[in-house]
C-alpha positions as CSV (number, residue, x, y, z in Angstrom):
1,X,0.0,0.0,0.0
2,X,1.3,3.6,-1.0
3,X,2.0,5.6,2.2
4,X,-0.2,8.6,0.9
5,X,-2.7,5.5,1.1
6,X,-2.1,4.5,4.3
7,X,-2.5,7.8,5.6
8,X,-5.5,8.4,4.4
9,X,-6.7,5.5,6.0
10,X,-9.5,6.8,8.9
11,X,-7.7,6.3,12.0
12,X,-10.3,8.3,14.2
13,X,-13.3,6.3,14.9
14,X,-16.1,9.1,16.3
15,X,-17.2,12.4,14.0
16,X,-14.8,16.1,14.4
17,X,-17.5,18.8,13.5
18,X,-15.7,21.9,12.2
19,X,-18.6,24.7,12.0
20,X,-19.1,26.8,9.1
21,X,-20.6,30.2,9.3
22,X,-21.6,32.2,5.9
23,X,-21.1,36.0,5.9
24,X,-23.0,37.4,2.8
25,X,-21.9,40.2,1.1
26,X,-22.5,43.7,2.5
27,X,-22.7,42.5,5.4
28,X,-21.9,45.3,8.3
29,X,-19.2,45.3,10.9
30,X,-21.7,44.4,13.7
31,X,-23.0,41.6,11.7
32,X,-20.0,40.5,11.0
33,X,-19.1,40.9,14.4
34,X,-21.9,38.7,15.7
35,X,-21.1,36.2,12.9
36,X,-17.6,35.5,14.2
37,X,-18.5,35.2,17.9
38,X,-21.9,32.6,16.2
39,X,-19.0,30.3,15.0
40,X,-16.7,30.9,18.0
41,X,-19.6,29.4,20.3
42,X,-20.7,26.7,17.8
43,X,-17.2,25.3,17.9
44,X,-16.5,25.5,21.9
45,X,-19.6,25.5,25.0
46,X,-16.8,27.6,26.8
47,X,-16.5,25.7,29.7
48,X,-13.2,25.5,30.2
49,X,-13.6,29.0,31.1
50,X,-13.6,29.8,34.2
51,X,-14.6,33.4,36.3
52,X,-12.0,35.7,35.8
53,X,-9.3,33.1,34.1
54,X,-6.7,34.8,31.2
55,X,-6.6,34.3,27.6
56,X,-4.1,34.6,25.4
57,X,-5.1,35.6,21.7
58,X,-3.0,34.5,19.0
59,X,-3.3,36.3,15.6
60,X,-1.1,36.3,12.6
61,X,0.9,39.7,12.3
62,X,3.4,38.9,9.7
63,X,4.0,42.3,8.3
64,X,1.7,45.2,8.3
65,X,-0.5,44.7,5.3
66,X,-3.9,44.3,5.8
67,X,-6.4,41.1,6.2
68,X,-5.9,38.7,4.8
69,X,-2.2,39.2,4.7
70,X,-2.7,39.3,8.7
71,X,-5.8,38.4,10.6
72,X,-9.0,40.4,10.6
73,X,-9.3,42.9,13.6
74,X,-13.1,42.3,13.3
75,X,-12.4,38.7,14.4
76,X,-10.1,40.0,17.6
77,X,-12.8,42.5,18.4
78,X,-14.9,40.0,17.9
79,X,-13.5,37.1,20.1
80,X,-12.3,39.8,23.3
81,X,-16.2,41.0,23.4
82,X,-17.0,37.7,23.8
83,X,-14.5,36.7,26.2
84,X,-15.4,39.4,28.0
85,X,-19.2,38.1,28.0
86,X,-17.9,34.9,29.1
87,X,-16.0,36.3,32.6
88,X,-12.7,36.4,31.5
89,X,-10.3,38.4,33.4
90,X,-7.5,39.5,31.6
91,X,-6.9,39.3,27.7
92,X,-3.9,39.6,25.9
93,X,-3.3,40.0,22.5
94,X,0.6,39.4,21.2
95,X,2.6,38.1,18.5
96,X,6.0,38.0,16.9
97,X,6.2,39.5,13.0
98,X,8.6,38.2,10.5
99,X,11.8,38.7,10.1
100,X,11.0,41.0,6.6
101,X,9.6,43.6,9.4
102,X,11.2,42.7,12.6
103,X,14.9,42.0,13.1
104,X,15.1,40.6,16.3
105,X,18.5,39.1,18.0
106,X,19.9,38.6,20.9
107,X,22.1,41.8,20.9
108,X,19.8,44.1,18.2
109,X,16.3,45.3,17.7
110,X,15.1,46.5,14.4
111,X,11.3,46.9,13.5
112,X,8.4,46.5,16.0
113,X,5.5,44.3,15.9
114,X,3.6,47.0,17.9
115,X,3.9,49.3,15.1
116,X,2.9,46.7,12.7
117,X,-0.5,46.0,14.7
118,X,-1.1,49.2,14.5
119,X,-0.9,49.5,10.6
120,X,-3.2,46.8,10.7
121,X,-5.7,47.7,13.1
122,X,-5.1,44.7,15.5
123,X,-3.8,47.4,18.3
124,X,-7.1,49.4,17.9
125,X,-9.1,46.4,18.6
126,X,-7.5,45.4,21.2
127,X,-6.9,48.3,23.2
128,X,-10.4,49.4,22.3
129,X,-12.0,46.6,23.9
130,X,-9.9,46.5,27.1
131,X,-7.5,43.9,26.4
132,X,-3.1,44.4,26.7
133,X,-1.5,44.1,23.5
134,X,1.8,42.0,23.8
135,X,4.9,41.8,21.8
136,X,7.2,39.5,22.2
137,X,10.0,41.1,20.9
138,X,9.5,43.6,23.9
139,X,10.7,41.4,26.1
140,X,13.9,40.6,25.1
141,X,15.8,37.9,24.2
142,X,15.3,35.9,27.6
143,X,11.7,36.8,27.8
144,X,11.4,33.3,26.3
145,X,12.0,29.6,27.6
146,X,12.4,26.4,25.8
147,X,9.6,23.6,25.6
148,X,10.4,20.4,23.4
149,X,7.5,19.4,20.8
150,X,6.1,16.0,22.3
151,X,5.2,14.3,18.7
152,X,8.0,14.0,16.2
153,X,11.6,14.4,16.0
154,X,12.3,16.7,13.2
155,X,13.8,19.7,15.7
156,X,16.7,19.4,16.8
157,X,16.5,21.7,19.7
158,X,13.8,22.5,22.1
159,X,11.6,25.4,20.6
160,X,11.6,28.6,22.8
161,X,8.2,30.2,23.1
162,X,7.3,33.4,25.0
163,X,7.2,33.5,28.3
164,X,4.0,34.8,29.0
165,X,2.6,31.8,27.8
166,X,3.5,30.3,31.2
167,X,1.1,33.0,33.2
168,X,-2.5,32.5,30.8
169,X,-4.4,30.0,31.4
170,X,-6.2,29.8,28.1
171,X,-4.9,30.6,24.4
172,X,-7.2,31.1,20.7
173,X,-6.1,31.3,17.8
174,X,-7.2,33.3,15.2
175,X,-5.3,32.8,11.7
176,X,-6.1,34.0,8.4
177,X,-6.2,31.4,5.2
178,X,-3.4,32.2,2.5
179,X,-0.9,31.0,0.3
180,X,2.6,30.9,1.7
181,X,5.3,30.9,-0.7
182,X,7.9,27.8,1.5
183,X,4.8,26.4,3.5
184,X,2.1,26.4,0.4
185,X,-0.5,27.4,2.7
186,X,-0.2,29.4,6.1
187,X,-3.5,28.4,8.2
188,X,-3.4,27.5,11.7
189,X,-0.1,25.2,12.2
190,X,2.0,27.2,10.5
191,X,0.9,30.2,13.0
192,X,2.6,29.0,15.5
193,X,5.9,29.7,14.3
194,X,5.0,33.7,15.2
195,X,5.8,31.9,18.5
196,X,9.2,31.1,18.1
197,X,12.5,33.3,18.9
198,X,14.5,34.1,15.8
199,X,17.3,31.1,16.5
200,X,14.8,29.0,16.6
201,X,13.0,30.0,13.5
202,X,16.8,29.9,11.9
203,X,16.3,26.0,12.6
204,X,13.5,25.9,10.9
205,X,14.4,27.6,7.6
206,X,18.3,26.0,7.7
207,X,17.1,22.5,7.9
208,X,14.7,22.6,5.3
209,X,14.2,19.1,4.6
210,X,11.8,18.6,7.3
211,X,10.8,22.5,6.9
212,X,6.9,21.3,7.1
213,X,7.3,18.4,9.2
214,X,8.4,20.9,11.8
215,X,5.6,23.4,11.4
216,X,3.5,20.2,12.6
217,X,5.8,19.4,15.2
218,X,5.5,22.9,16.8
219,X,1.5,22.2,17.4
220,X,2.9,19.8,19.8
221,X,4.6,21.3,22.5
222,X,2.8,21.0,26.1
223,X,1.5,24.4,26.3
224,X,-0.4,24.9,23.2
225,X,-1.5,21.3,23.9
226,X,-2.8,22.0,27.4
227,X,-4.0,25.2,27.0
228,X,-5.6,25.9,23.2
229,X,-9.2,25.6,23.3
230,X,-10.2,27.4,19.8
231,X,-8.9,27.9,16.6
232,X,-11.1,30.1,14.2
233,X,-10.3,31.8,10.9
234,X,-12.4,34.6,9.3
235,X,-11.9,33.9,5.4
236,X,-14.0,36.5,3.5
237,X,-11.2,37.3,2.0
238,X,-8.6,34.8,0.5
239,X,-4.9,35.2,0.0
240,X,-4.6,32.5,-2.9
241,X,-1.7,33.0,-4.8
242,X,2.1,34.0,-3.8
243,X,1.9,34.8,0.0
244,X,2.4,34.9,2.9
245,X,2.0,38.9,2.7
246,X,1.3,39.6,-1.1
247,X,-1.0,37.9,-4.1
248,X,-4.2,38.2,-5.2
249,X,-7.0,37.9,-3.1
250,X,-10.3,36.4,-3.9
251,X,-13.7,38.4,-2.3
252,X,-16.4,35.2,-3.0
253,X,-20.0,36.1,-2.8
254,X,-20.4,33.5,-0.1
255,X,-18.0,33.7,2.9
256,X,-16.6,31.6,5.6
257,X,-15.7,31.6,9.3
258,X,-14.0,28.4,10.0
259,X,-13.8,27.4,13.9
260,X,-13.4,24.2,15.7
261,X,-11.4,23.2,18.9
262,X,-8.9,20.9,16.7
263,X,-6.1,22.7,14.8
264,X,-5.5,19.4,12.8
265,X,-9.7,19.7,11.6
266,X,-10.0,23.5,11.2
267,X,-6.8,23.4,8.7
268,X,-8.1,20.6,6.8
269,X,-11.8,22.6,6.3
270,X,-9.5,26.0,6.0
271,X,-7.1,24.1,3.7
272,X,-10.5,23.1,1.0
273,X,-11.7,26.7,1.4
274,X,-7.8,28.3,0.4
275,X,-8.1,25.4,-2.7
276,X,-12.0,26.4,-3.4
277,X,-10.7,30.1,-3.8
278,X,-8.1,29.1,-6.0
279,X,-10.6,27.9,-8.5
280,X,-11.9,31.1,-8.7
281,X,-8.7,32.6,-9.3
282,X,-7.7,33.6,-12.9
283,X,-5.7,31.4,-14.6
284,X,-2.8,34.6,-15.3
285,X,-2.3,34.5,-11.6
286,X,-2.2,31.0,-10.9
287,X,0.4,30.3,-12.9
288,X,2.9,33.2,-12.2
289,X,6.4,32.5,-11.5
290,X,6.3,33.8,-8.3
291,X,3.5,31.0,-7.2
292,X,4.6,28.6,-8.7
293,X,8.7,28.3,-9.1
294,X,10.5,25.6,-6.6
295,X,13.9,27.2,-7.2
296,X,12.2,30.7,-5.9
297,X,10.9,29.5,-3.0
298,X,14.2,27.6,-2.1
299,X,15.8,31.1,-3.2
300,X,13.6,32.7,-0.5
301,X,14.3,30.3,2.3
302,X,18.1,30.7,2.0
303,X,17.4,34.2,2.0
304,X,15.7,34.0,4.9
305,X,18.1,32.0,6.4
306,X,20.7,34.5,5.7
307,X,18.1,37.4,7.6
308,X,17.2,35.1,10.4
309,X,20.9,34.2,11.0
310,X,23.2,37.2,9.7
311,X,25.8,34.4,8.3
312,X,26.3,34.2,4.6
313,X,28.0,30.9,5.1
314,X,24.9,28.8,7.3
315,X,22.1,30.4,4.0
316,X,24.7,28.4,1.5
317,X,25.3,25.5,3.5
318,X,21.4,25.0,4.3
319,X,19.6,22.4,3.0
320,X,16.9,22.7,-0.2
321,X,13.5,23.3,0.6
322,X,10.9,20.8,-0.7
323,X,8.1,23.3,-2.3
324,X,4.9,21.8,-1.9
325,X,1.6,22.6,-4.2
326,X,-1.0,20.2,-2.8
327,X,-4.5,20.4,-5.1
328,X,-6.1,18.4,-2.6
329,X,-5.9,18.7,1.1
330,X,-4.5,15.0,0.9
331,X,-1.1,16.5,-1.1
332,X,-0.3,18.8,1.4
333,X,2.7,17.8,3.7
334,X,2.0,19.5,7.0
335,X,-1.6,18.0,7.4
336,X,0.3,14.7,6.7
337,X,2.9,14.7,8.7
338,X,-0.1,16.0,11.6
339,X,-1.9,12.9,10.8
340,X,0.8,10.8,11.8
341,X,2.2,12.2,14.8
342,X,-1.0,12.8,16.7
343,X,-4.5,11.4,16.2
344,X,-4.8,10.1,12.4
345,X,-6.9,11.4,10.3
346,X,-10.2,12.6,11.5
347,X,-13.6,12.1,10.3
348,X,-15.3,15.3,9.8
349,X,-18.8,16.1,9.9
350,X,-18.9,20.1,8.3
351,X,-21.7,21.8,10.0
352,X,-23.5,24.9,9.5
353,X,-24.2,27.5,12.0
354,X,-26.6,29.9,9.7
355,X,-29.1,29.7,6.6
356,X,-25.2,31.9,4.6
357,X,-23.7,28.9,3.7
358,X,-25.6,27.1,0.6
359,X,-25.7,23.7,0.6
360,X,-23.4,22.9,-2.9
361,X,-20.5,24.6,-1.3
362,X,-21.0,22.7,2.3
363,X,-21.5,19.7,0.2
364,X,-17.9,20.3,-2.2
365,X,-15.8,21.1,1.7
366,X,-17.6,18.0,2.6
367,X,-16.3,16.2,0.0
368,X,-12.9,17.3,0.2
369,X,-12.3,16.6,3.8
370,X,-13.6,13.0,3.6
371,X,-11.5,9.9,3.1
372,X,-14.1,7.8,1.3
């Protein structure tokens, strides 16, 4: 039997719903707004939150373009509101950006994610609503400690991860869904690398064999697996070509929020939503260099490489990245490599929360995500 066989093989016996909600077009902020917090409490009853507890909200701040080059700041407003509804006590909102925007090392500071946020509107939204807004950066080098990914042995070293991670007792994560240039997709696994300190994301990039078995790796560490409790994407806007910060981005009549307490089972809805989108993207852009080249992408991770790690010599000695361009959520390597390292493939039940989503388009993510 063909491995890509055997892993498709159903290895989960009992039903994952990942919840659906439609957002039509001209829809208004507020209904938007009560749209995202409809698939947040479809996905999760809340009860693992207790009076007064923290949460720490993860979104995606790459750069500082705009959703869905970074996460909406509808879905943070959003998702602190409701938080807020629920009892919580303190929220805090933080990320890391890439190294494009933020040079961070142990001895030098260029860029700020703060400043970035607030090109984006993620600072607004957070400080409007009440919540802290956190940077990791801001904390300096040893404002991180090391935790080692439980599943897998791709890393080498233990993966350091902020610090205030140790003080919440909740985290949610709110990515966006978008083409990535290295990692073909950058949904909810691959937003954990904003996470990481820069030497550890040099690892990543150098060793670039197992560049996407790492990304699935990461999800494994103790702390996101004791403490993440919801993972929800707002997609009414697509990144589907290029990525992670620039391509052309699709505006469907019929939109998505994606939510579910499983990373593994939102990516894999996420992932047929990012390839439904590409079918409605014109052929001229779908077939551009840029999208499409391996040699450009491995150019671009020695490059980074070369950013993360300031040595000419460790960007020529790393190793070629495998470019991955997955047409069905079964080619892509990071769902794989999740599927055997932590709870085989699920069987998903796609569920509705409104009368937004039609039926033919519940029916085609349906199809997609099943293994029969």
């Amino acid at each position: 039997m063909k491995q890509k066989e055997i892993l498709r093989k159903t290895l989960v016996s009992q039903p994952t719903p990942v919840y659906v909600t439609g957002i039509p077009t001209k829809t208004s902020e507020n209904e938007k707004i009560t749209a995202i917090q409809q698939g947040a409490a479809a996905a999760t009853d809340f009860s693992w939150l207790a009076s007064g507890d923290s949460v720490f909200i993860k979104p995606v701040v790459n750069s500082g373009k705009n959703y869905p080059a970074t996460t909406d700041p509808l879905a943070v407003t959003a998702i602190i509101k409701l938080l807020k509804e629920k009892g919580a006590g303190r929220i805090v909102v933080g990320d890391l950006a890439g190294i494009g925007d933020v040079r961070f090392y142990k001895d030098h500071l260029e860029g700020s994610t703060r400043s970035l946020m607030e090109r984006t509107g993620i600072a607004q939204a957070t400080l409007r609503d009440g919540a802290e807004l956190y940077c990791f950066e801001e904390a300096g080098w040893d404002g991180f400690y090391p935790e080692t990914p439980l599943r897998g042995k791709s890393w080498k070293k233990p993966l350091m991860i902020p610090s205030i991670l140790k003080e919440m007792d909740h985290i949610i994560l709110l990515p966006r869904c978008a083409r990535h240039l290295m990692a073909s997709s950058t949904l909810g696994m691959k937003a954990a690398i904003g996470y990481l300190r820069t030497d550890t994301r040099t690892e990543l990039h150098r060793d670039a064999q197992t560049f996407h078995e790492k990304i699935a790796e990461a999800n494994t560490i103790p702390t996101l697996l004791r403490k993440q409790r919801l993972v929800l994407t707002v997609a009414d806007r697509v990144l589907t070509t290029f990525g992670p910060n620039e391509g052309y981005i699709t505006n469907p009549s019929t939109s998505l929020v994606v939510s579910s307490e499983s990373i593994i089972t939102h990516d894999m809805v996420s992932l047929a939503w990012l390839l439904e989108n590409r079918t409605y993207t014109p052929q001229k852009e779908l077939k551009r260099h840029s999208d499409i080249s391996k040699r450009f992408a491995n150019a671009s991770n020695r490059n980074t490489v070369f950013i993360l790690n300031r040595k000419r010599i460790t960007s020529l000695r790393s190793e070629n990245l495998r470019k991955a361009d997955p047409k069905t959520i079964w080619d892509d390597p990071v769902l794989n490599h999740a599927f055997s390292i932590i709870d085989g493939i699920p069987k998903i039940v796609i569920k509705s929360t409104n009368s937004f989503v039609p039926q033919e388009l519940q029916r085609t993510l349906q199809k997609a995500v099943s293994t029969s």
